[in-house]
PyMOL Python script that loads the backbone (N, CA, C, O; Angstrom):
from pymol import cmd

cmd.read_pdbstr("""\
ATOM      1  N   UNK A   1       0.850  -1.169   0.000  1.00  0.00           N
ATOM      2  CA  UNK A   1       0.000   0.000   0.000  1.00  0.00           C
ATOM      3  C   UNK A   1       0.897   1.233   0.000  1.00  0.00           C
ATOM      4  O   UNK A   1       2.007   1.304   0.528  1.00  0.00           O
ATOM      5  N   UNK A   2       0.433   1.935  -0.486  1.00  0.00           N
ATOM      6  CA  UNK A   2       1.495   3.155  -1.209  1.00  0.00           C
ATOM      7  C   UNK A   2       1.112   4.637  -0.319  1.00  0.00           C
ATOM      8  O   UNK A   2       0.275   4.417   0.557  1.00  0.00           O
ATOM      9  N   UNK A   3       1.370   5.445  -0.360  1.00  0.00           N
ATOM     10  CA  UNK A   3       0.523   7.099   0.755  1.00  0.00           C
ATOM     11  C   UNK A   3      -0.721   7.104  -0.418  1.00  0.00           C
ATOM     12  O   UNK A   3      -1.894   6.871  -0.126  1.00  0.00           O
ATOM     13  N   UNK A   4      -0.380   7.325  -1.401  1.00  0.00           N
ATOM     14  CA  UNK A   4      -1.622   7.658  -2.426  1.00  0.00           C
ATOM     15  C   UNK A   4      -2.838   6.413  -2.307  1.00  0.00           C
ATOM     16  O   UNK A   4      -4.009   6.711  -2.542  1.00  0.00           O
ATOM     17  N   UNK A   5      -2.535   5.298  -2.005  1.00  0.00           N
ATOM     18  CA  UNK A   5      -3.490   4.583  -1.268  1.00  0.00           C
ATOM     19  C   UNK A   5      -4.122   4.750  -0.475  1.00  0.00           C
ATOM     20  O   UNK A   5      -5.337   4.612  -0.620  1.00  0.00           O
ATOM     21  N   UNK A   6      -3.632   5.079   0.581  1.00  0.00           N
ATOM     22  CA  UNK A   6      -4.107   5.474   2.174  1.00  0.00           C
ATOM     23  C   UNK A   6      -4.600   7.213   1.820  1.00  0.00           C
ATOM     24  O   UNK A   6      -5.465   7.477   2.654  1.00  0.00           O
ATOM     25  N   UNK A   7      -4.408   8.197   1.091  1.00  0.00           N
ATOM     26  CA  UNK A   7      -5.164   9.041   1.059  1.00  0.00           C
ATOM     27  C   UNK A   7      -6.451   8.741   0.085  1.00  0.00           C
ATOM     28  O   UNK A   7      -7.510   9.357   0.202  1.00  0.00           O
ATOM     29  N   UNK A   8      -6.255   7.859  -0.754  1.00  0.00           N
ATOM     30  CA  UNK A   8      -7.798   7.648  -1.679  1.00  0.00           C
ATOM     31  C   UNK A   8      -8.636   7.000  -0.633  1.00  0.00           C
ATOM     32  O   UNK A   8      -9.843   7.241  -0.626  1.00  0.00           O
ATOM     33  N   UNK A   9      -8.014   6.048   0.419  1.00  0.00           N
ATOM     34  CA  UNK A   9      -9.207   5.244   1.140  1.00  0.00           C
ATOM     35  C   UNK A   9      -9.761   6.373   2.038  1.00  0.00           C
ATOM     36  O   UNK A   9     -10.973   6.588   2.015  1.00  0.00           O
ATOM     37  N   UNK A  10      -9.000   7.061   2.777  1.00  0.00           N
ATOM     38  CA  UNK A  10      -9.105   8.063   3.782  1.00  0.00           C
ATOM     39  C   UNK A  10     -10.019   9.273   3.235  1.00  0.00           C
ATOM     40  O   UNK A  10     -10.864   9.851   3.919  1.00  0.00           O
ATOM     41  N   UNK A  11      -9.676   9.598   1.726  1.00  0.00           N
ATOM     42  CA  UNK A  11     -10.594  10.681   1.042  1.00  0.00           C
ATOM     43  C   UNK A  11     -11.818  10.365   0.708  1.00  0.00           C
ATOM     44  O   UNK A  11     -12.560  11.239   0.259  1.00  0.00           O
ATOM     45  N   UNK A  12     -12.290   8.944   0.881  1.00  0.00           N
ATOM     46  CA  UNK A  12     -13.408   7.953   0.537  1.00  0.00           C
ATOM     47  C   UNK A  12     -14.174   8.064   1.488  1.00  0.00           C
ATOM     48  O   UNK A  12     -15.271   8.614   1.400  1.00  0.00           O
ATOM     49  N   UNK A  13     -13.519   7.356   2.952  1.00  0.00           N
ATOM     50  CA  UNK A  13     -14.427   7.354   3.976  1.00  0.00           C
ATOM     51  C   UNK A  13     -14.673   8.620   4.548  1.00  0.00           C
ATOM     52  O   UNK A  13     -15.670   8.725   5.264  1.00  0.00           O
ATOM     53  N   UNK A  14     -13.771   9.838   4.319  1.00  0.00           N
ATOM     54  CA  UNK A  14     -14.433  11.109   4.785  1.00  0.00           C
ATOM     55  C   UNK A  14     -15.283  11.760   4.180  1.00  0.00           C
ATOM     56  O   UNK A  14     -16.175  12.488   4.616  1.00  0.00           O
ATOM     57  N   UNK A  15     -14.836  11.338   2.567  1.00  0.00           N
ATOM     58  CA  UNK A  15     -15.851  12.752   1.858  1.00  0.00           C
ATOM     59  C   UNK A  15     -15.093  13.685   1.703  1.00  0.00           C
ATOM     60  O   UNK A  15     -15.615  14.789   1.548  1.00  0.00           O
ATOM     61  N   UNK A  16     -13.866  13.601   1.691  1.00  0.00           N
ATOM     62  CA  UNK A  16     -12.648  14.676   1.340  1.00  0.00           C
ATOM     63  C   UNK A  16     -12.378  14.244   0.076  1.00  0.00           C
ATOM     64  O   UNK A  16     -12.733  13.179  -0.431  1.00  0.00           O
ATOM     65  N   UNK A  17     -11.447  15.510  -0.625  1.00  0.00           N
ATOM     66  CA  UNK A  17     -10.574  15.981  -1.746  1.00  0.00           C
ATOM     67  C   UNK A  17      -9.127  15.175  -1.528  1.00  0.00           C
ATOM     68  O   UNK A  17      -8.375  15.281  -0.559  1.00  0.00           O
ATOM     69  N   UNK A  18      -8.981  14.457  -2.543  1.00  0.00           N
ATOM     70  CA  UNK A  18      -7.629  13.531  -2.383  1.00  0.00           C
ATOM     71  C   UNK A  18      -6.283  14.235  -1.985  1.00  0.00           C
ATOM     72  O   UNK A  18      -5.307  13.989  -1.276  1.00  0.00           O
ATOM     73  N   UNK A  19      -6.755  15.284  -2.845  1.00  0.00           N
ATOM     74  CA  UNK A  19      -5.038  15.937  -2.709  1.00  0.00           C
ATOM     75  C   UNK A  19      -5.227  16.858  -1.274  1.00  0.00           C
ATOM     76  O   UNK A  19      -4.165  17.069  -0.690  1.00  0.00           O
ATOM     77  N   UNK A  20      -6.226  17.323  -0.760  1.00  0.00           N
ATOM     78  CA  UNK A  20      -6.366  18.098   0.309  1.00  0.00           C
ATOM     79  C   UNK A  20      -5.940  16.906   1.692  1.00  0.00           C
ATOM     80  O   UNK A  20      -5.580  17.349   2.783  1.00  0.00           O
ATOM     81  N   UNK A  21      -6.066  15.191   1.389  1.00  0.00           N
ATOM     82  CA  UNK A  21      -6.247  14.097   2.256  1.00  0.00           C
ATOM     83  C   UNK A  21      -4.491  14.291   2.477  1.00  0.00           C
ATOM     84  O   UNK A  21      -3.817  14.439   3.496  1.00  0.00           O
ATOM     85  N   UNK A  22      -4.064  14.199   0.753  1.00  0.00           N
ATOM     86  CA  UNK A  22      -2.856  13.729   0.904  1.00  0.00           C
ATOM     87  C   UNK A  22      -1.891  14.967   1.116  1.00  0.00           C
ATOM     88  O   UNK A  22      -0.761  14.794   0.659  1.00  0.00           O
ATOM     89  N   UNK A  23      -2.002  15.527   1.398  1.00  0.00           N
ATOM     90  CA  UNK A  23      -1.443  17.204   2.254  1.00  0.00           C
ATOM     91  C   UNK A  23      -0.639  16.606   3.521  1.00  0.00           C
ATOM     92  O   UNK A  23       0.475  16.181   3.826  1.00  0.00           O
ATOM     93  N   UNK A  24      -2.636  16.981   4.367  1.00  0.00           N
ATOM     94  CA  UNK A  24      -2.300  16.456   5.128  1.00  0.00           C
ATOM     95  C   UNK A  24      -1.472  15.046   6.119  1.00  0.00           C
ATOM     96  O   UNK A  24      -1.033  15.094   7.269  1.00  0.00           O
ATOM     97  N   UNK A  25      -1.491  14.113   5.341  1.00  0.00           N
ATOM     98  CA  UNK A  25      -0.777  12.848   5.205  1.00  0.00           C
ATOM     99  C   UNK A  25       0.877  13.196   5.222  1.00  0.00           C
ATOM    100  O   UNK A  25       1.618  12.972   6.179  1.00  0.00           O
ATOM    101  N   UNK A  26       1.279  13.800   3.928  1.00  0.00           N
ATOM    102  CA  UNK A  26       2.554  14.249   4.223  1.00  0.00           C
ATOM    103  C   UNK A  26       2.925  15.280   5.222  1.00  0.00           C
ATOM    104  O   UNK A  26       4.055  15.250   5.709  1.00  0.00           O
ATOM    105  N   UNK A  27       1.944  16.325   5.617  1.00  0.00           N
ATOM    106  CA  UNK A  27       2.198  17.127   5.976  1.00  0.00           C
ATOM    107  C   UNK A  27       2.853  16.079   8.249  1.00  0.00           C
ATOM    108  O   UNK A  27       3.640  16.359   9.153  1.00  0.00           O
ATOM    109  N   UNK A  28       1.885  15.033   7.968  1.00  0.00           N
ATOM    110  CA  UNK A  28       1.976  14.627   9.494  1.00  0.00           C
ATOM    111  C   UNK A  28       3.400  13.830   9.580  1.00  0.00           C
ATOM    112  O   UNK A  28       4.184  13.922  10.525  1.00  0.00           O
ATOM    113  N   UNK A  29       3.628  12.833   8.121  1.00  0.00           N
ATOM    114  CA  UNK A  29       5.165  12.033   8.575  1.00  0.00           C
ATOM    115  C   UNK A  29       6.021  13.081   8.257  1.00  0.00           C
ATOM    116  O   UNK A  29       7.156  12.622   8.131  1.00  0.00           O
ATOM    117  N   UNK A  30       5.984  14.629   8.016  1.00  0.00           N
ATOM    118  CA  UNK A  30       7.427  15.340   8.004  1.00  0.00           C
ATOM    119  C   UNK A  30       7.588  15.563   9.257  1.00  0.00           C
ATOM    120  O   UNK A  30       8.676  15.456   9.822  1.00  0.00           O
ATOM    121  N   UNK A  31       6.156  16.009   9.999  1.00  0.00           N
ATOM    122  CA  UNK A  31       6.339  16.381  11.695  1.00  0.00           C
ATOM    123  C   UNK A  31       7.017  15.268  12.415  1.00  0.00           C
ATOM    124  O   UNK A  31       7.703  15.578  13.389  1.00  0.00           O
ATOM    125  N   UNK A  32       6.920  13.979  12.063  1.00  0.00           N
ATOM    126  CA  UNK A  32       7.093  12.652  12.998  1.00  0.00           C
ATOM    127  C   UNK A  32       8.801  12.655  12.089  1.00  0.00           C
ATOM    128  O   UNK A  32       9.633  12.291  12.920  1.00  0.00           O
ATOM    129  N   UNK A  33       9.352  12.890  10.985  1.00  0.00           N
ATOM    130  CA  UNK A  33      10.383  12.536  10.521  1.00  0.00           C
ATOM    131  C   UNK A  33      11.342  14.052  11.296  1.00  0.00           C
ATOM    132  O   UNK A  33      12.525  13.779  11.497  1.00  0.00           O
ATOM    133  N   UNK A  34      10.895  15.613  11.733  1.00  0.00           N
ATOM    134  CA  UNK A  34      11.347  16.225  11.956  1.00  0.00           C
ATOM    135  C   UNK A  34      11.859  15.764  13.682  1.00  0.00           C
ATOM    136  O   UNK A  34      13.028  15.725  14.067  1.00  0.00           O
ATOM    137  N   UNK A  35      10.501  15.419  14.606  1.00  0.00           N
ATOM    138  CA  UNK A  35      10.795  15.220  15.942  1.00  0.00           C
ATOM    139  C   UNK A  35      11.840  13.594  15.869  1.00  0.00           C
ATOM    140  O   UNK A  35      12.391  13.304  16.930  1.00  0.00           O
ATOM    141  N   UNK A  36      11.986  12.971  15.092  1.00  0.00           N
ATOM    142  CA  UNK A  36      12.908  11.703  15.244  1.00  0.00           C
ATOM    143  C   UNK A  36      14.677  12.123  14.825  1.00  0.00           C
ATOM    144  O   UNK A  36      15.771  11.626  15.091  1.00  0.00           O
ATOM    145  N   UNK A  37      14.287  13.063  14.199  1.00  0.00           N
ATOM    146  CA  UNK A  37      15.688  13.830  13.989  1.00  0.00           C
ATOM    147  C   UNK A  37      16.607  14.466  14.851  1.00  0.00           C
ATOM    148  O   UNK A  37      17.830  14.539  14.968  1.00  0.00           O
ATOM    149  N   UNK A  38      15.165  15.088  15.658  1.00  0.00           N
ATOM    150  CA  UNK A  38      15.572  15.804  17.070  1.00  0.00           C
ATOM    151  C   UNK A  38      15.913  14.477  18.365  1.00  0.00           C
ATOM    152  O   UNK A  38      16.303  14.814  19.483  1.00  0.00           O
ATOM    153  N   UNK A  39      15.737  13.282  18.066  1.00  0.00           N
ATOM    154  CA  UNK A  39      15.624  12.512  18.935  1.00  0.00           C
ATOM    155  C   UNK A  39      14.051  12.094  19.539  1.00  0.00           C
ATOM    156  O   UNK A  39      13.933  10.880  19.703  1.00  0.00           O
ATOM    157  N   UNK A  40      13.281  12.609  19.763  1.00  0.00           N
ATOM    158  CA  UNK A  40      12.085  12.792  20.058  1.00  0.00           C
ATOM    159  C   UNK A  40      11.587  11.065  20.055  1.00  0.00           C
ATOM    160  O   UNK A  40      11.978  10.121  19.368  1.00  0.00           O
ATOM    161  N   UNK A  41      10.652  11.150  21.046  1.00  0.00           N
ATOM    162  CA  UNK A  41      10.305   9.642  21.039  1.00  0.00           C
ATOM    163  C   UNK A  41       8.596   9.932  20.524  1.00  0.00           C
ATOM    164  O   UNK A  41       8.067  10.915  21.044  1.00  0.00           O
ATOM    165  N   UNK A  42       7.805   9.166  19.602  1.00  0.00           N
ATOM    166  CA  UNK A  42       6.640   9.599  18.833  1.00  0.00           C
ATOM    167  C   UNK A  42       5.494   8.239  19.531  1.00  0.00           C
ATOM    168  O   UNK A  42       5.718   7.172  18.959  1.00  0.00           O
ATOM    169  N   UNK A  43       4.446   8.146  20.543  1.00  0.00           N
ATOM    170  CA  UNK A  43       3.940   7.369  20.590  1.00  0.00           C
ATOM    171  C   UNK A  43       2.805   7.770  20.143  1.00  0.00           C
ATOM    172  O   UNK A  43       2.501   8.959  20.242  1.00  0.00           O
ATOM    173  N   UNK A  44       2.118   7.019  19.671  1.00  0.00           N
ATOM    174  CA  UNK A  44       0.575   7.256  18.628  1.00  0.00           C
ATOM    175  C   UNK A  44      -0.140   6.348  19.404  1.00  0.00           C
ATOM    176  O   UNK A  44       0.246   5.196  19.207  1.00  0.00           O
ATOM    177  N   UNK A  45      -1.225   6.467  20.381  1.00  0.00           N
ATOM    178  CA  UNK A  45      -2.167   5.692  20.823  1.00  0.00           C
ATOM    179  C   UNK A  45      -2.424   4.330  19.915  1.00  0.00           C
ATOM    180  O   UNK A  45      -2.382   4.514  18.699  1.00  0.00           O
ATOM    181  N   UNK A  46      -2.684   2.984  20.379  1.00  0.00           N
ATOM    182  CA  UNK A  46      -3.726   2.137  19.767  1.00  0.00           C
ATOM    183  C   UNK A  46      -2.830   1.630  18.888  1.00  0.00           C
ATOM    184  O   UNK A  46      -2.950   0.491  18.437  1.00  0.00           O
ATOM    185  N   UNK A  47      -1.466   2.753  18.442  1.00  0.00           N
ATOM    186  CA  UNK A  47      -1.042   2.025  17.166  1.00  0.00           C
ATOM    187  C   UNK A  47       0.562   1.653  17.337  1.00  0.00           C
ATOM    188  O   UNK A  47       0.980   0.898  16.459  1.00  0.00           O
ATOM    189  N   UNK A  48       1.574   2.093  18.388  1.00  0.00           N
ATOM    190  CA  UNK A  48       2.820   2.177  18.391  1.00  0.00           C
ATOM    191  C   UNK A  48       3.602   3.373  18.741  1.00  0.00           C
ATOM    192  O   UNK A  48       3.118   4.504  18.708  1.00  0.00           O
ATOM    193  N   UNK A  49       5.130   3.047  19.163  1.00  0.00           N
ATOM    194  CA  UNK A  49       5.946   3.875  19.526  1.00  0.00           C
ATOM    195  C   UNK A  49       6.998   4.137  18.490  1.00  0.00           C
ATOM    196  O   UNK A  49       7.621   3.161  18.072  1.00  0.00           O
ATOM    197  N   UNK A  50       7.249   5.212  18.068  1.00  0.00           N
ATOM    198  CA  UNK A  50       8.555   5.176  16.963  1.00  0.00           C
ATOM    199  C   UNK A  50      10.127   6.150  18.159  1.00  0.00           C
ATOM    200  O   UNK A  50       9.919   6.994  19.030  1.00  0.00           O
ATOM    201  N   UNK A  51      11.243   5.703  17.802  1.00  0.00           N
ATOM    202  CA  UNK A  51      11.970   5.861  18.971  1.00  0.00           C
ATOM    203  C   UNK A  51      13.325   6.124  18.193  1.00  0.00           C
ATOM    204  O   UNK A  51      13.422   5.255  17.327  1.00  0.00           O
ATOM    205  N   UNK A  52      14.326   6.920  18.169  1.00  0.00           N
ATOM    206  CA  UNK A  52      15.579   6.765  17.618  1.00  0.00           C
ATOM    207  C   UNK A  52      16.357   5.936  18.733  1.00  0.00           C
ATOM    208  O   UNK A  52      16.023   6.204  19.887  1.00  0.00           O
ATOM    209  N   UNK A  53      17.598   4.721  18.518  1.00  0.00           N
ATOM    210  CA  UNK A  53      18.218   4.614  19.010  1.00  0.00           C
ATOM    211  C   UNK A  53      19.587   4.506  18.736  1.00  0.00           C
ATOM    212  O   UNK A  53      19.806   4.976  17.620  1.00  0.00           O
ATOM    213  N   UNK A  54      20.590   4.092  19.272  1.00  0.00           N
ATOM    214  CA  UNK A  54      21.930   4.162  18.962  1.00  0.00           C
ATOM    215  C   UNK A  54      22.723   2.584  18.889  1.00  0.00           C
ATOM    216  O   UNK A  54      22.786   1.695  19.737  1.00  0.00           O
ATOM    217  N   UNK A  55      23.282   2.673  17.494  1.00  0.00           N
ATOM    218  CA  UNK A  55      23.746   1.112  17.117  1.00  0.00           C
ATOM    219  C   UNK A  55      24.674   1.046  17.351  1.00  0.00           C
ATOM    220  O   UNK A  55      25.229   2.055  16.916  1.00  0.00           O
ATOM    221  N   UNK A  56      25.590   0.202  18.009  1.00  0.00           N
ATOM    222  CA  UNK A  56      27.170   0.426  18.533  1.00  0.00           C
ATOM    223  C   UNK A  56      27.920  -0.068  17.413  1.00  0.00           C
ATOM    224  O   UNK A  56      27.270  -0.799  16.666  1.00  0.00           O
ATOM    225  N   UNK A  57      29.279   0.166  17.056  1.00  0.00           N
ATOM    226  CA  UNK A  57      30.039   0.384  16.041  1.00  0.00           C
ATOM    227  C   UNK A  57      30.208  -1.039  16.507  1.00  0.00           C
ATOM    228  O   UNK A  57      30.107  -1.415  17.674  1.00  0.00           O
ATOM    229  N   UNK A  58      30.623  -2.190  14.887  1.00  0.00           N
ATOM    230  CA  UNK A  58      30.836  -2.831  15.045  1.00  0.00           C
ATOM    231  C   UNK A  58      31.698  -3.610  13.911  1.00  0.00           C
ATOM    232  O   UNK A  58      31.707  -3.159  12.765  1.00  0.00           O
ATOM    233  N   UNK A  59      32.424  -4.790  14.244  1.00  0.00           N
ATOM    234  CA  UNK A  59      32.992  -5.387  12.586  1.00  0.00           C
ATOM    235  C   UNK A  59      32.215  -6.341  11.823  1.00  0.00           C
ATOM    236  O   UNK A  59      31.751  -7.332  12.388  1.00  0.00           O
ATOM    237  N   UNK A  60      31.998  -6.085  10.338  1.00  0.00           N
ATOM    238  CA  UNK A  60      31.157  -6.970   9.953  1.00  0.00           C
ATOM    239  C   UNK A  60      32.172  -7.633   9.089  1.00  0.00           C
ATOM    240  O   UNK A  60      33.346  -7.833   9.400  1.00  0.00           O
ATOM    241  N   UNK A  61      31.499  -8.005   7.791  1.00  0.00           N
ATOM    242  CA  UNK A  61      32.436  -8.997   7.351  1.00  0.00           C
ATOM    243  C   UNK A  61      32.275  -8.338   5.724  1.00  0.00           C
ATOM    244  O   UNK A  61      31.178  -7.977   5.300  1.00  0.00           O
ATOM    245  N   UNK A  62      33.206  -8.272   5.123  1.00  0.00           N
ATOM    246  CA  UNK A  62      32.846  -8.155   3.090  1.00  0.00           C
ATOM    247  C   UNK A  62      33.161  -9.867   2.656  1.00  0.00           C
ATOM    248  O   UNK A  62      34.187 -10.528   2.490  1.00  0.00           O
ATOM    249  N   UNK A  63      31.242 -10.236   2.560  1.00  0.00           N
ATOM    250  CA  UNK A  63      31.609 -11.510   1.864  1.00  0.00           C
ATOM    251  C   UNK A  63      32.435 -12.236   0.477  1.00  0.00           C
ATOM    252  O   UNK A  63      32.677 -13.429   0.292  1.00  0.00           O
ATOM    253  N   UNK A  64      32.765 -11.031  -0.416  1.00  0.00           N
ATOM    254  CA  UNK A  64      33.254 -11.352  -1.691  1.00  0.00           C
ATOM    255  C   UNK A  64      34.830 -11.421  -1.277  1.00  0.00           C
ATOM    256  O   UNK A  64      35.566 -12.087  -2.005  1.00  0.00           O
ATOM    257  N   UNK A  65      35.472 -10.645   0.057  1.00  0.00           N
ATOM    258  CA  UNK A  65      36.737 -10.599  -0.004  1.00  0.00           C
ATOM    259  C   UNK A  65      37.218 -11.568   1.830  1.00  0.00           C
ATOM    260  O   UNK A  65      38.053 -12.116   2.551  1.00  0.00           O
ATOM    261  N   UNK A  66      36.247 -11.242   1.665  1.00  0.00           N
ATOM    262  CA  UNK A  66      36.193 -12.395   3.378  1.00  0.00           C
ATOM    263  C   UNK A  66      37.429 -11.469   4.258  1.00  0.00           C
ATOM    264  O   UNK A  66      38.330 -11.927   4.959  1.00  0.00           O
ATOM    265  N   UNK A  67      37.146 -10.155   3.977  1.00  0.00           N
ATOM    266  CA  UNK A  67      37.998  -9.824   5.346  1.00  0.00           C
ATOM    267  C   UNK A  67      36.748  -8.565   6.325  1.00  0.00           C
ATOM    268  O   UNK A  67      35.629  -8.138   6.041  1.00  0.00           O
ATOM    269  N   UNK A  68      37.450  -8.400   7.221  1.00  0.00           N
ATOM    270  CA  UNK A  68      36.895  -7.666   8.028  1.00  0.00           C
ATOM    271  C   UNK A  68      36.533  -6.356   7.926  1.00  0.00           C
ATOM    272  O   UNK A  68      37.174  -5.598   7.198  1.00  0.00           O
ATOM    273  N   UNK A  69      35.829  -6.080   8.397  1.00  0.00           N
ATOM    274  CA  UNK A  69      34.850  -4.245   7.855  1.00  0.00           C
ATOM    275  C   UNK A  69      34.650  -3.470   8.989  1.00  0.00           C
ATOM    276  O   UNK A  69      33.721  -3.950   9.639  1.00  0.00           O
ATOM    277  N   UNK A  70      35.148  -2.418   9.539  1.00  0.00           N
ATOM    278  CA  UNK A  70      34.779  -1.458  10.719  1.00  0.00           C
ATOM    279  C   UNK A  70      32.803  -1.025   9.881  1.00  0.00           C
ATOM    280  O   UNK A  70      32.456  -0.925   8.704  1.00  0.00           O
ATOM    281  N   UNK A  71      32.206  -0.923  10.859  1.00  0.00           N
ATOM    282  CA  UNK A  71      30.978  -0.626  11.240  1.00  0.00           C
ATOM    283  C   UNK A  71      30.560   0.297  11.788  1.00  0.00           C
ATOM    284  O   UNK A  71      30.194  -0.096  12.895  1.00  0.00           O
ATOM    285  N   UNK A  72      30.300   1.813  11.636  1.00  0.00           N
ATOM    286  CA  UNK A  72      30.381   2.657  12.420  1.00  0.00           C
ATOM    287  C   UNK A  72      29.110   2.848  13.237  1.00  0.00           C
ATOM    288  O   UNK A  72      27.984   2.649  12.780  1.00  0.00           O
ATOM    289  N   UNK A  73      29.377   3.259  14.510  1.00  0.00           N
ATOM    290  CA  UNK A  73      27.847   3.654  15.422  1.00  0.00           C
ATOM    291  C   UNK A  73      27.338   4.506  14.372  1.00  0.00           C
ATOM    292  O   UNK A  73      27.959   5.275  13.638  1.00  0.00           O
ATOM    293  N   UNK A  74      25.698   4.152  14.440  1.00  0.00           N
ATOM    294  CA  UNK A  74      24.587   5.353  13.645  1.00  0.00           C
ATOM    295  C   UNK A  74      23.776   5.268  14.722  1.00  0.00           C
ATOM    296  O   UNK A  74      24.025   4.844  15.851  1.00  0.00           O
ATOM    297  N   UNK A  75      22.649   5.772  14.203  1.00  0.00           N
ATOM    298  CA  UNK A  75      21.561   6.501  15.301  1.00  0.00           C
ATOM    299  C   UNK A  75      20.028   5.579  14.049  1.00  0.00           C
ATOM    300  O   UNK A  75      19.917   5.767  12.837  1.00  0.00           O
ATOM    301  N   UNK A  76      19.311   4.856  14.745  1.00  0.00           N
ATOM    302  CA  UNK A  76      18.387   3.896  13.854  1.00  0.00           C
ATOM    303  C   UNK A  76      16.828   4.063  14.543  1.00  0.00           C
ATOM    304  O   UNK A  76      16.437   3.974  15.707  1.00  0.00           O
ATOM    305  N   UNK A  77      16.260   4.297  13.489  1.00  0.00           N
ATOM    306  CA  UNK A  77      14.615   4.140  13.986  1.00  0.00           C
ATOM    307  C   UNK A  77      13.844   3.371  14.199  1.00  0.00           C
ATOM    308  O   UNK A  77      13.169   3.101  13.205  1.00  0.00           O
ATOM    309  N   UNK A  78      13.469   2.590  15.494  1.00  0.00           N
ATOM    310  CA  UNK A  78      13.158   1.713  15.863  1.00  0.00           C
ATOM    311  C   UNK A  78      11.162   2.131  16.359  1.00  0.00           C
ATOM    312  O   UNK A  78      10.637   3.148  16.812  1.00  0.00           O
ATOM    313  N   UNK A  79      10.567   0.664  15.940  1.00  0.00           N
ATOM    314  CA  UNK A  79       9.035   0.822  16.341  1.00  0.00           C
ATOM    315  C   UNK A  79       8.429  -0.189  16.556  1.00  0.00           C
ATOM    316  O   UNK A  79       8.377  -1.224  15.893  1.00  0.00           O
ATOM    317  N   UNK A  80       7.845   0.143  17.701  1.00  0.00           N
ATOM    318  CA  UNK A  80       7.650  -1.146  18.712  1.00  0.00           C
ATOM    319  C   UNK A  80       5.891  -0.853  18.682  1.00  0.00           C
ATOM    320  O   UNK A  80       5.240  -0.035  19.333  1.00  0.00           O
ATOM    321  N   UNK A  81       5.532  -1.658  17.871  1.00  0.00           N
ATOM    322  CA  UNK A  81       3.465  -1.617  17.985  1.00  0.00           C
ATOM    323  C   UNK A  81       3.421  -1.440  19.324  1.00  0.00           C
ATOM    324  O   UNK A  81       4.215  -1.581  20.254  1.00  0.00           O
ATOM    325  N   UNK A  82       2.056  -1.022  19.165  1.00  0.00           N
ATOM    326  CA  UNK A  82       0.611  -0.912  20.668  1.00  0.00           C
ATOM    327  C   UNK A  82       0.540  -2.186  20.567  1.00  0.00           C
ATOM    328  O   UNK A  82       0.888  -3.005  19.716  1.00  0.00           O
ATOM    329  N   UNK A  83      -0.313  -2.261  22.252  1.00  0.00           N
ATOM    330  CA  UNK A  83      -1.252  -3.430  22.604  1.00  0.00           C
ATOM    331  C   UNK A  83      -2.337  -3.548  21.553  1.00  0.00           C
ATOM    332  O   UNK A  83      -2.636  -4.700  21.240  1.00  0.00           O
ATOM    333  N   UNK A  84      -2.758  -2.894  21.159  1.00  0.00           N
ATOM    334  CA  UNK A  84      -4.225  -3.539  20.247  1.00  0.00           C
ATOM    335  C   UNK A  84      -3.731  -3.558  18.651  1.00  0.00           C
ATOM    336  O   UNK A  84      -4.249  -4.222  17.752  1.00  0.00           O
ATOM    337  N   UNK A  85      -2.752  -2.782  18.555  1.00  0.00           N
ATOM    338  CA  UNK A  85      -1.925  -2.991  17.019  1.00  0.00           C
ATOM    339  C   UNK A  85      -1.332  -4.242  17.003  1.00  0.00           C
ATOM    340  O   UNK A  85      -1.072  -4.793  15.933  1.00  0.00           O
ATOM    341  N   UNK A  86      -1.128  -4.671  17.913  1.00  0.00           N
ATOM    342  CA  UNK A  86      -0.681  -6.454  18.441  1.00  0.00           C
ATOM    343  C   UNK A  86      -1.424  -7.120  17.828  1.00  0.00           C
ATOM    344  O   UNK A  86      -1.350  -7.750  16.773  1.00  0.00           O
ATOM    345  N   UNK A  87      -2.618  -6.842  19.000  1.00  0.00           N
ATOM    346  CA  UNK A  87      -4.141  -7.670  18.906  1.00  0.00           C
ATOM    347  C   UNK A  87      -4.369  -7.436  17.324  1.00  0.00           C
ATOM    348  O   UNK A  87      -5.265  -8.184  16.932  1.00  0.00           O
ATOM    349  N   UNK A  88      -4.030  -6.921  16.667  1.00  0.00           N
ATOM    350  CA  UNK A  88      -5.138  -6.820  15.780  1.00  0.00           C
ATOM    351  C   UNK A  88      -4.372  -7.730  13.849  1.00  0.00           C
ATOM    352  O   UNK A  88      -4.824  -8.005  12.737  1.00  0.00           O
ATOM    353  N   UNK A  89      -3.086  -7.825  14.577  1.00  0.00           N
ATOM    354  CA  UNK A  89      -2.437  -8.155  13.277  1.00  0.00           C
ATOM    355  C   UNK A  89      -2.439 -10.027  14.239  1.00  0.00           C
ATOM    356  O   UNK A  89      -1.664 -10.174  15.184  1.00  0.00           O
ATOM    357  N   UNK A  90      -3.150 -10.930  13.907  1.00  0.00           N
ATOM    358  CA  UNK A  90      -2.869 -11.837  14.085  1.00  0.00           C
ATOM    359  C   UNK A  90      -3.517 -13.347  12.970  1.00  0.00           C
ATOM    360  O   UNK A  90      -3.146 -14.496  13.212  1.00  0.00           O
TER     361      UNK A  90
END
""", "prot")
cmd.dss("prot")
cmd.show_as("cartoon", "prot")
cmd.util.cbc("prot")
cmd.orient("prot")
């Protein structure tokens, strides 16, 4: 399912203008992509927590040359569903 999906269903069941749906749509994951930047932890009732955390530097491997690879710490977006977003995917 694509955003332009989720604003045609969303512009359907409201009775809204697609492109006015899908505004707003982008307009909400820049706010959630701006506060995860800042660190910001994003919990959305019913549906999940989105959280930045920190990956520790590590060695991996280059399989074509089989030697060893430094790994540097990054900072990764992690999201952990709700209780009923649980319940509901089963």
């Amino acid at each position: 399912m694509t955003k332009k999906d989720i604003a045609l269903r969303v512009a359907q069941d409201l009775g809204e203008k697609q492109t006015r749906v899908k505004r707003v749509i982008q307009k909400t994951l820049d706010v959630i992509a701006e506060a995860l930047e800042k660190g910001e932890r994003i919990e959305i009732r019913n549906f999940g927590v989105f959280k930045v955390k920190m990956r520790k530097a590590r060695v991996g491997r280059n399989p074509r040359a089989n030697v060893p690879v430094p790994v540097p710490a990054r900072r990764i977006v992690v999201f952990k569903p709700g209780f009923y977003f649980r319940q509901n995917i089963k």
